[in-house]
C-alpha positions as CSV (number, residue, x, y, z in Angstrom):
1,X,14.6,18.4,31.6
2,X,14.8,15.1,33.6
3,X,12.1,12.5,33.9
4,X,10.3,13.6,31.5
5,X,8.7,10.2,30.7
6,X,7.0,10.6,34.7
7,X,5.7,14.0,33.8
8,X,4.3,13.2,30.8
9,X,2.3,10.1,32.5
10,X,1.3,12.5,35.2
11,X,0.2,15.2,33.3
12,X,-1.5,12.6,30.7
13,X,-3.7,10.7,33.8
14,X,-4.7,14.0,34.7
15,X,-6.0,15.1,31.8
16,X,-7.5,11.7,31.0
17,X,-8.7,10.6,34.2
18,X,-7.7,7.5,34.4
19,X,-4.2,5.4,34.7
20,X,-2.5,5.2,31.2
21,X,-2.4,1.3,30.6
22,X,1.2,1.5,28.7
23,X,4.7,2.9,30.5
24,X,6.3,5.5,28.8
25,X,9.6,6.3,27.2
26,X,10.9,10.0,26.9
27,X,13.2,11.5,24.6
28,X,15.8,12.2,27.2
29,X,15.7,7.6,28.0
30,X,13.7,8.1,31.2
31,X,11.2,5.5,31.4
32,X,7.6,5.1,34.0
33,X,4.6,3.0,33.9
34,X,3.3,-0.6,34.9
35,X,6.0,-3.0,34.8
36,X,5.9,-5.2,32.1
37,X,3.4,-2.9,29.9
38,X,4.1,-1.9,26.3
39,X,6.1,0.7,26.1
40,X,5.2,3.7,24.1
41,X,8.1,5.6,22.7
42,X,8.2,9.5,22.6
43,X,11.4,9.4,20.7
44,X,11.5,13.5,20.5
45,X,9.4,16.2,22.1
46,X,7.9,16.8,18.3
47,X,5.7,13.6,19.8
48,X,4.2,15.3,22.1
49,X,3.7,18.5,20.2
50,X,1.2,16.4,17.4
51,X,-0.9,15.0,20.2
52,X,-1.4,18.7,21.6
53,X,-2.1,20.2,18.5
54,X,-4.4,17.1,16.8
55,X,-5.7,15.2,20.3
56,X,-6.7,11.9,19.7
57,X,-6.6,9.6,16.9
58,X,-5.0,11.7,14.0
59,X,-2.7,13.6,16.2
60,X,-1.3,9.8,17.3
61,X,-0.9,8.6,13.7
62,X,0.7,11.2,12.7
63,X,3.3,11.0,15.4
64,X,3.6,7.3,14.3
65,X,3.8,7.9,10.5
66,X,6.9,10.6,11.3
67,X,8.6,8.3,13.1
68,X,8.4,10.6,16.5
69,X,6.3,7.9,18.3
70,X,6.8,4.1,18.4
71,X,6.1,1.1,20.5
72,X,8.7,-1.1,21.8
73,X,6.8,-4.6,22.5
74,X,4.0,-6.6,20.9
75,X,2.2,-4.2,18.8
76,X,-0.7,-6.0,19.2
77,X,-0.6,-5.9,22.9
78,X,0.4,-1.9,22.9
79,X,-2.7,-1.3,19.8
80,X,-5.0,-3.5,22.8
81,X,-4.1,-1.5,25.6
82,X,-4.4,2.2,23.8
83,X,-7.7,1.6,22.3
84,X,-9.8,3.0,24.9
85,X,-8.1,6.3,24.5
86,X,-8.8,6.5,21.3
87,X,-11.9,4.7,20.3
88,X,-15.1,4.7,22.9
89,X,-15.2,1.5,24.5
90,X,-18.4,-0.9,24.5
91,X,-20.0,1.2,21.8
92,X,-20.8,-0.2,18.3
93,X,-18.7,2.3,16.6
94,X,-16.0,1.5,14.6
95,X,-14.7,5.1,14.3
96,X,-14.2,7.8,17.4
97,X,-16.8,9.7,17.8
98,X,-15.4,11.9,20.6
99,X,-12.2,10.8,21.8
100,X,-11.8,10.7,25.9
101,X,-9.2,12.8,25.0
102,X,-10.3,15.1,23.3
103,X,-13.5,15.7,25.8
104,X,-10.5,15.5,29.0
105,X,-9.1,18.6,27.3
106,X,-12.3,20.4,26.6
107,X,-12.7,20.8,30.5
108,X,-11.6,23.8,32.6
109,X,-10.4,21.7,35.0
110,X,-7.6,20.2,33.2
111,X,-6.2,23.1,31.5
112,X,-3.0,23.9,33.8
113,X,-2.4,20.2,33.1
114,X,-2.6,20.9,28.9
115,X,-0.8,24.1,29.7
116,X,2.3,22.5,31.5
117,X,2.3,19.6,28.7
118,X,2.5,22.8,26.4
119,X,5.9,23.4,28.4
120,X,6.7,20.3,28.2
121,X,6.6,19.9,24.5
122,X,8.6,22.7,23.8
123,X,8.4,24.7,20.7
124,X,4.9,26.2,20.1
125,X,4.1,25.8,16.6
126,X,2.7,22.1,15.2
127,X,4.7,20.2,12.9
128,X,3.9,19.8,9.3
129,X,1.6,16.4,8.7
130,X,4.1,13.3,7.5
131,X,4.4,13.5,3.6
132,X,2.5,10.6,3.6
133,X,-1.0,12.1,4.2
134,X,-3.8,12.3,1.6
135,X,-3.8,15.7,0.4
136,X,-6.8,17.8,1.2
137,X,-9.7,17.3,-0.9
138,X,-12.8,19.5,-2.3
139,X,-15.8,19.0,-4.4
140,X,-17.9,17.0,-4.0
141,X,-17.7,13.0,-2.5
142,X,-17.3,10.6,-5.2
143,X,-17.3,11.8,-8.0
144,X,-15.1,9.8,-11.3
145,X,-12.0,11.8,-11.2
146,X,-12.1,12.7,-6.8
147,X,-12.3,8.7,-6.7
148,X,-9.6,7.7,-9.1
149,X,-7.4,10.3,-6.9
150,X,-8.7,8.5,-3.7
151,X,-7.3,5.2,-5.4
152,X,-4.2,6.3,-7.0
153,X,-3.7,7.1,-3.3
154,X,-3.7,4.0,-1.8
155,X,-2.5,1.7,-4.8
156,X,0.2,3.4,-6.7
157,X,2.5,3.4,-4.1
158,X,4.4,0.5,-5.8
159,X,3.3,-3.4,-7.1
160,X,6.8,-4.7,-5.6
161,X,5.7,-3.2,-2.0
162,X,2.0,-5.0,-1.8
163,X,4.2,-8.3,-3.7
164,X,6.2,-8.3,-0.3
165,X,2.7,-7.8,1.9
166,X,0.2,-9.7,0.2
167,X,2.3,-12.8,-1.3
168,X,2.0,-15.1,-4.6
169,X,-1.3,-14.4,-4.7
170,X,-1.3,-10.9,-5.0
171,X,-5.0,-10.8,-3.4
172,X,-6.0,-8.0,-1.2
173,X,-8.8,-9.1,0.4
174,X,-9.9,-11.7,3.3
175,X,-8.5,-15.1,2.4
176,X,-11.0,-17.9,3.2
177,X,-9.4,-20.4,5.9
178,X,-9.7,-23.7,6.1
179,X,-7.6,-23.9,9.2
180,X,-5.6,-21.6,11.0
181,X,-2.9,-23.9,10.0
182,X,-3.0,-23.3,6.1
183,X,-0.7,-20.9,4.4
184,X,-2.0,-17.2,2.8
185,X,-1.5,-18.8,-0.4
186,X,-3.5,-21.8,0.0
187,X,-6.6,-19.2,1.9
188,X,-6.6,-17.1,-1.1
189,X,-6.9,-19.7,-3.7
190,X,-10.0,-21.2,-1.7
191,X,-11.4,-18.0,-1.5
192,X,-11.1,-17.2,-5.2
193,X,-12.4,-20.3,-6.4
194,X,-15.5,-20.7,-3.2
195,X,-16.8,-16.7,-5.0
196,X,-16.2,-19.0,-8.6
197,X,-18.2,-21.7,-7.0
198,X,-21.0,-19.2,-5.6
199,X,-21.3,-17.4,-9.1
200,X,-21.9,-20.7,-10.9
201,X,-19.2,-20.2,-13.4
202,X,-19.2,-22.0,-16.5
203,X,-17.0,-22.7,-19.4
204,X,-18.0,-19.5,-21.9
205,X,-19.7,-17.3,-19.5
206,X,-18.3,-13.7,-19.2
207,X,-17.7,-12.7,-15.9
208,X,-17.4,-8.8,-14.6
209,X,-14.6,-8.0,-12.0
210,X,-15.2,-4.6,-10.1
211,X,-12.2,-3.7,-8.8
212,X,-10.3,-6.2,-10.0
213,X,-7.3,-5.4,-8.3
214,X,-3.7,-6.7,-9.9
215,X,-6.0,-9.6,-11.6
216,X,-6.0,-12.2,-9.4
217,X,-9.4,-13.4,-9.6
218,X,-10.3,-13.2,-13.0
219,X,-6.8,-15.0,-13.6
220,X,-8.3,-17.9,-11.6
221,X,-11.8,-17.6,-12.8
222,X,-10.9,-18.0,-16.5
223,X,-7.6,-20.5,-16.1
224,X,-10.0,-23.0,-13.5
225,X,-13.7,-22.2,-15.1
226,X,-13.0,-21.5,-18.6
227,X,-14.8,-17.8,-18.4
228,X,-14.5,-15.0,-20.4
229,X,-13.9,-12.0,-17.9
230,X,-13.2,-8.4,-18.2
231,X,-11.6,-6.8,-15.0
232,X,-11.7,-3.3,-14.3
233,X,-9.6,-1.1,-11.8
234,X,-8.9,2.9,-11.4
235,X,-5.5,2.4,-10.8
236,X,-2.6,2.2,-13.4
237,X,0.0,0.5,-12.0
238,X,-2.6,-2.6,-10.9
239,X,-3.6,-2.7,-14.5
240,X,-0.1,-2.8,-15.9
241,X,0.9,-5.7,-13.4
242,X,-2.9,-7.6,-14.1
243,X,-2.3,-7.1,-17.7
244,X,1.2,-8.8,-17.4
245,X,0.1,-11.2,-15.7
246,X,-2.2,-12.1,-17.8
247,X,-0.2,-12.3,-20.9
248,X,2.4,-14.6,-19.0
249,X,-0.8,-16.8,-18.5
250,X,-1.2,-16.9,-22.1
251,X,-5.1,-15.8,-21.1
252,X,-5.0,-12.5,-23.4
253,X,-7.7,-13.8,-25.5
254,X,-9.8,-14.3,-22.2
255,X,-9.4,-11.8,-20.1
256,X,-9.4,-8.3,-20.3
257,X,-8.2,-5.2,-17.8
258,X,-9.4,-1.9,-18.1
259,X,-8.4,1.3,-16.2
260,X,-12.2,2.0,-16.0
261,X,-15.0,2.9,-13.4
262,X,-18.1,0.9,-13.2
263,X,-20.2,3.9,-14.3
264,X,-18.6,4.2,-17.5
265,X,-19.5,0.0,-18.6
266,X,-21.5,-0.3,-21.9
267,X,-20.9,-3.2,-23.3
268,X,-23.1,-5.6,-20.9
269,X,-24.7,-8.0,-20.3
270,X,-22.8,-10.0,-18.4
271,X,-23.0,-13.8,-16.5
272,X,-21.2,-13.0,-13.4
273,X,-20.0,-10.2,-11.1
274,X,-17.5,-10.3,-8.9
275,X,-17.1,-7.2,-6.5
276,X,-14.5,-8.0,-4.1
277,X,-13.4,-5.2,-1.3
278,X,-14.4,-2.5,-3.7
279,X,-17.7,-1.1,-2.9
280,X,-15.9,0.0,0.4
281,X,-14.7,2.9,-2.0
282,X,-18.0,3.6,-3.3
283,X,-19.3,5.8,-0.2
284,X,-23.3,6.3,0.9
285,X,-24.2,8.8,-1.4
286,X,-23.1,6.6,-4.6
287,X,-24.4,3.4,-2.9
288,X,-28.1,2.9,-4.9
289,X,-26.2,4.1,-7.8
290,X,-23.8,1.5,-7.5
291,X,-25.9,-1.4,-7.0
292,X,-28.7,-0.4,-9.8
293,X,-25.8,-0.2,-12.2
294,X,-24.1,-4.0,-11.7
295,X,-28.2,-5.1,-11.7
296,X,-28.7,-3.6,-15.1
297,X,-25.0,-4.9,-16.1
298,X,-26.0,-8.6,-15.3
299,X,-28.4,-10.4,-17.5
300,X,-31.6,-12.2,-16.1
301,X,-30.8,-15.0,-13.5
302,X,-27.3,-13.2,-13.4
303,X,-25.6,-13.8,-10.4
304,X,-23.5,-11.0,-8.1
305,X,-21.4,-11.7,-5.3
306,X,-20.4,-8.8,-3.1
307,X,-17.5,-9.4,-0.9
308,X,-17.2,-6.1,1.6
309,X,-16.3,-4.9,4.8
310,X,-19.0,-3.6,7.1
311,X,-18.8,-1.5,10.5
312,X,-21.4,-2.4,13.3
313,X,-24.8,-0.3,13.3
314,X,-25.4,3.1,15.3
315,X,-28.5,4.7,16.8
316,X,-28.3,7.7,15.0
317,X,-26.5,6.7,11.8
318,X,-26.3,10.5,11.2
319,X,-23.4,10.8,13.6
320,X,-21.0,8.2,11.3
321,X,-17.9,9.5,10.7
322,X,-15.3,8.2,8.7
323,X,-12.2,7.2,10.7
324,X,-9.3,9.9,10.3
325,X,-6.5,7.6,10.2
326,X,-8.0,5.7,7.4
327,X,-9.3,8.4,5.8
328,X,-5.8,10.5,5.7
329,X,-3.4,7.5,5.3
330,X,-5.1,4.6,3.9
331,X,-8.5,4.8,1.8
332,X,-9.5,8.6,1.4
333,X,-13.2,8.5,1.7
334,X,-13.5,5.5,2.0
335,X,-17.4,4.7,3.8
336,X,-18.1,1.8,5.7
337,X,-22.2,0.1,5.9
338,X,-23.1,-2.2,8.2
339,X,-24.2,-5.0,6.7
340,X,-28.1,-4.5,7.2
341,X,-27.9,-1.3,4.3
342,X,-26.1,-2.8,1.8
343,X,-28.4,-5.8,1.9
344,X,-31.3,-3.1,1.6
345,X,-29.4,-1.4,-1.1
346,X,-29.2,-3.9,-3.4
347,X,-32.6,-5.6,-3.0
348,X,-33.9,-1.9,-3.6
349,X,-32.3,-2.3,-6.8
350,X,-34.1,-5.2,-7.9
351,X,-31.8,-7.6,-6.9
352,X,-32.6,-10.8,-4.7
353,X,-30.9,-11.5,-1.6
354,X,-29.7,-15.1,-1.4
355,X,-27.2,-16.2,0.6
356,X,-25.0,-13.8,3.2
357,X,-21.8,-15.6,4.6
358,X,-19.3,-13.6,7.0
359,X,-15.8,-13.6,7.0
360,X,-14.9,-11.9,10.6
361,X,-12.6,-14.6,11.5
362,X,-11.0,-15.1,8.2
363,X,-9.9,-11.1,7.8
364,X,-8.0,-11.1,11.4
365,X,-6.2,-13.9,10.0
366,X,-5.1,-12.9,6.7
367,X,-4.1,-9.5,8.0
368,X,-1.9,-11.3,10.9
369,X,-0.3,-12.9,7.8
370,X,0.2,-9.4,6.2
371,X,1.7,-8.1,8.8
372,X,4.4,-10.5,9.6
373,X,5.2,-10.9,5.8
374,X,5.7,-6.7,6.2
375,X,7.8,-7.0,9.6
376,X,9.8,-9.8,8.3
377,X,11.1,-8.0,5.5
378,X,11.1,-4.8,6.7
379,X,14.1,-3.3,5.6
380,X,13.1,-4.0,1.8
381,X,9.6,-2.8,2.5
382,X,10.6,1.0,3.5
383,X,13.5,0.9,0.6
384,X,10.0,0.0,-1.5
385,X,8.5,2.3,-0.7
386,X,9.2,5.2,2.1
387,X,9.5,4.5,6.1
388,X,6.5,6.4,6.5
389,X,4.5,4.2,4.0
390,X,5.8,1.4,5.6
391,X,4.5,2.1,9.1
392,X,1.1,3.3,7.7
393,X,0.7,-0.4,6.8
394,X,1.4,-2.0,9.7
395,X,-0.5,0.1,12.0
396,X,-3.4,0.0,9.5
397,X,-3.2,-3.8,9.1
398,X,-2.2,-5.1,12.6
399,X,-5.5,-2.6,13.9
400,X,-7.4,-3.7,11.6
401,X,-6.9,-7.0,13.0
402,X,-7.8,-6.3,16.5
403,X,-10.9,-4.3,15.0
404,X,-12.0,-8.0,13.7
405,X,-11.3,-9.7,16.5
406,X,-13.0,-7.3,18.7
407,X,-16.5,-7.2,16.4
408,X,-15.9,-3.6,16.0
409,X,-16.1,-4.3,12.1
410,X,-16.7,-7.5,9.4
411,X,-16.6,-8.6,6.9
412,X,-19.5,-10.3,4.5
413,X,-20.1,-11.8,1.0
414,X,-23.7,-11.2,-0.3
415,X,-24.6,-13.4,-3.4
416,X,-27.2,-11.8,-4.8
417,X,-29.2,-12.9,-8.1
418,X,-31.2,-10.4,-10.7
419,X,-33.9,-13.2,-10.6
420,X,-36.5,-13.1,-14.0
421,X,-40.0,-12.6,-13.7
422,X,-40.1,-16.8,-13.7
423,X,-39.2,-16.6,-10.2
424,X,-36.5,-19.3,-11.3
425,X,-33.1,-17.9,-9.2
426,X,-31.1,-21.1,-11.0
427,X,-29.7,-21.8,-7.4
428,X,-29.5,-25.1,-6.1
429,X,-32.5,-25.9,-3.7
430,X,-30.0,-27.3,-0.8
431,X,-28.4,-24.0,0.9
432,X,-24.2,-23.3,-0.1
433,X,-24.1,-26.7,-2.2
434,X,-21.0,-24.6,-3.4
435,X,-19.4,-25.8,-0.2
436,X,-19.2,-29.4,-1.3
C-alpha cells in the first residue's frame, strides 16, 4: 500500500481538524508533513492499530513502550509539538480530560475517515498492552498492601538502572540549582543539605525520612549534622542498596532503614521529618490521614518539611483524573494536589504553615539531566533493564520536563512546624535565614 505516511496524515487532519504539527513516517519508508518538523515514526501498522483501539494518550504510549512508534528528531521538540493532541491546551489541567482526539472520533462526521484508518491499519483485533504496564488493580485506593504493589512497581525494576539515571547521588527528586551551570551532583547535595538547614538539624536529634528512597538523605543528614535518623521505604530493593550504603558509611549505629509504611511507626517522637516526593503516592483519600499521622509522630516545636509535586487547580476538582500514562507505566495511583490542599491539609492537622518555597525551575532541570544521563548510555540502560522500561523513562522524564516548563505542574517544599501551645515555632524571626 504506497504512501501510506500521506494517508495516514490525511485521514488524521480529518478526523482531528486541524493540520498535524509533525511529518510522518510509514512502515512502507514513505514520508509527508512540514519540512523540517519532527518526524513521528509508525514503524509497523500495529502503530496505528493502538491509536484506533485506545485514542489519545494511552493508546500513544503504548505504541511508544512497544517500540511500534518513535520520534526521529529532538524529542523535546516532537513532545512540544504533540501536546495539543493529547493534553487540552490553555487549561490548568495537568492530565486530559477529553482528548481532541478522542471527541474528533466521537462525531458522525468523521467516521468514514476512522473507518478507512481501520483499513489502513490492517488486522482488526488490538494488540496486547507492552509487558511493561501496571497490572490491573481492585480494591480499594491505598490501602498498605495495594500501595506497596504500586511501589514495588515503579522501584524494583533494578538499583543499577536508576544508578545510570539519577547519578552519585542516587536522589530521585528535584535537585536545588544554584546555576544552570552546576552539575546533578553538586544540585543534589544543596538540596539535601538546604531541607537539613530548613529542619534545624542538630547533633543528637532523630530525624524521620518518609520515603526515604535508596538513603540518600538521611546518609547526609547524619554524616553533615550528626542526627540520628530512621528512613523508611516500601520497596526492597531501595532498602537493601540504602542499608549498604549505609554500612559502607560506617553510619549503622545512626541510621536506620525500614521496609515500612508510615502508618505502621510506633516508636515516636521524633525531631525532624523529612518527606521528599513521597506524599505524591499517598492519594486524596489518605491525605488528612497522612498529615495527622507525621503531626502526632513529631514532638512539640517539631519541624516537617514536605517536598512534593503539585498539578495546577481546576474549577470543578471533581473532574481530576489521574493521567493514564503515569498511572499505567510510571506511579500507579499516584494523585497529584495543587499546592493550595496540601497546605490546607496539613494546617487541618494541627500543623503551622511556615514557609512554602517552589522548585518549578529546578525539576525541569534535573530531569534534562536525567534524561541525557539515560540517552547517553542507552544501550546499558535497556540491557538493565528491558527496552520497554527504558523508553517508559525517557518519555516520562523528558515530558515531565516540558510539563515544568509549561506551568502545567510544580513542584513545592512546605516547612511546616507542630508549634506548642507557647506559640514559640523556634524559627528564626528573619524569613529562610537557612539560605545564608
Amino acid at each position: 500500500m504506497a504512501d501510506a505516511a500521506g494517508r495516514l496524515t490525511k485521514l488524521a487532519e480529518e478526523v482531528l481538524g486541524a493540520k498535524l504539527p509533525v511529518r510522518i513516517r510509514a512502515w512502507d519508508r514513505s514520508e509527508f508533513g512540514p519540512p523540517g518538523a519532527p518526524v513521528l515514526v509508525f514503524r509497523n501498522r500495529r502503530a496505528l492499530r493502538r491509536l484506533l483501539f485506545k485514542p489519545g494518550e494511552l493508546g500513544l504510549a503504548r505504541a511508544w513502550v512497544a517500540g511500534d512508534l518513535d520520534i526521529d528528531g529532538d524529542l523535546y521538540e516532537a513532545l512540544d509539538s504533540v501536546a495539543g493532541l493529547i493534553w487540552e491546551r490553555g487549561t490548568a489541567a495537568p492530565a486530559p480530560q477529553r482528548a481532541p482526539l478522542l471527541r474528533a472520533l466521537a462525531r458522525p462526521e468523521v467516521r468514514a475517515a476512522a473507518k478507512e484508518l481501520l483499513t489502513l491499519a490492517g488486522a482488526p483485533l488490538p494488540p496486547s498492552p507492552p509487558a511493561e504496564e501496571a497490572r490491573t488493580r481492585r480494591g480499594p485506593l491505598h490501602t498498605l498492601l495495594r500501595d506497596k504493589e504500586a511501589i514495588s512497581h515503579h522501584y524494583d525494576v533494578g538499583n543499577d538502572f536508576y544508578a545510570l539515571v539519577l547519578g552519585p547521588s542516587m536522589v530521585y527528586s528535584c535537585a536545588y540549582w544554584e546555576s544552570p551551570e552546576a552539575t546533578l551532583e553538586d544540585a543534589q547535595r544543596d538540596k539535601l543539605d538546604l531541607i537539613c538547614r530548613k529542619l534545624g538539624l542538630a547533633e543528637g536529634q532523630r530525624l524521620l525520612d518518609v520515603g526515604c528512597g535508596w538513603g540518600s538523605m538521611v546518609l547526609h543528614a547524619a554524616r553533615a549534622y550528626g542526627v540520628r535518623a530512621v528512613g523508611i521505604t516500601l520497596s526492597e530493593e531501595q532498602a537493601t542498596y540504602a542499608r549498604k550504603r549505609i554500612a559502607e558509611a560506617g553510619l549503622a549505629d545512626r541510621v536506620e532503614i525500614r521496609v515500612q509504611d508510615y502508618r505502621e511507626i510506633h516508636d515516636e517522637p521524633f525531631d525532624a521529618i523529612s518527606s521528599i516526593g513521597m506524599a505524591e503516592h499517598v492519594g486524596r483519600a489518605r491525605y488528612a490521614e497522612y498529615a495527622s499521622a507525621l503531626y502526632a509522630l513529631l514532638k512539640p516545636g517539631g519541624r516537617l518539611l514536605n517536598h512534593q509535586i503539585a498539578r495546577r487547580p481546576l474549577d470543578d476538582e471533581d473532574t481530576y483524573h489521574v493521567d493514564e500514562f503515569i498511572d499505567r507505566y510510571v506511579f500507579p495511583d499516584g494523585e497529584l494536589a495543587p499546592i493550595g490542599r496540601t497546605a490546607g491539609a496539613l494546617e487541618d492537622a494541627g500543623f503551622e504553615v511556615r514557609d512554602v518555597e517552589v522548585l518549578r525551575e529546578h525539576y525541569a532541570l534535573t530531569l534534562r539531566q536525567w534524561v541525557a544521563n539515560l540517552e547517553a548510555r542507552w544501550k546499558e540502560a535497556v540491557r538493565l533493564t528491558t527496552p520497554g522500561r527504558a523508553r517508559v523513562w525517557r518519555l516520562y522524564m523528558a515530558a515531565s520536563a516540558l510539563s515544568f516548563e509549561r506551568n502545567r505542574i510544580g513542584v513545592n517544599q512546605v516547612l511546616a512546624v507542630r508549634t506548642p501551645e507557647s506559640g514559640a515555632s523556634g524559627l528564626p524571626l528573619r524569613p529562610r535565614a537557612w539560605q545564608g
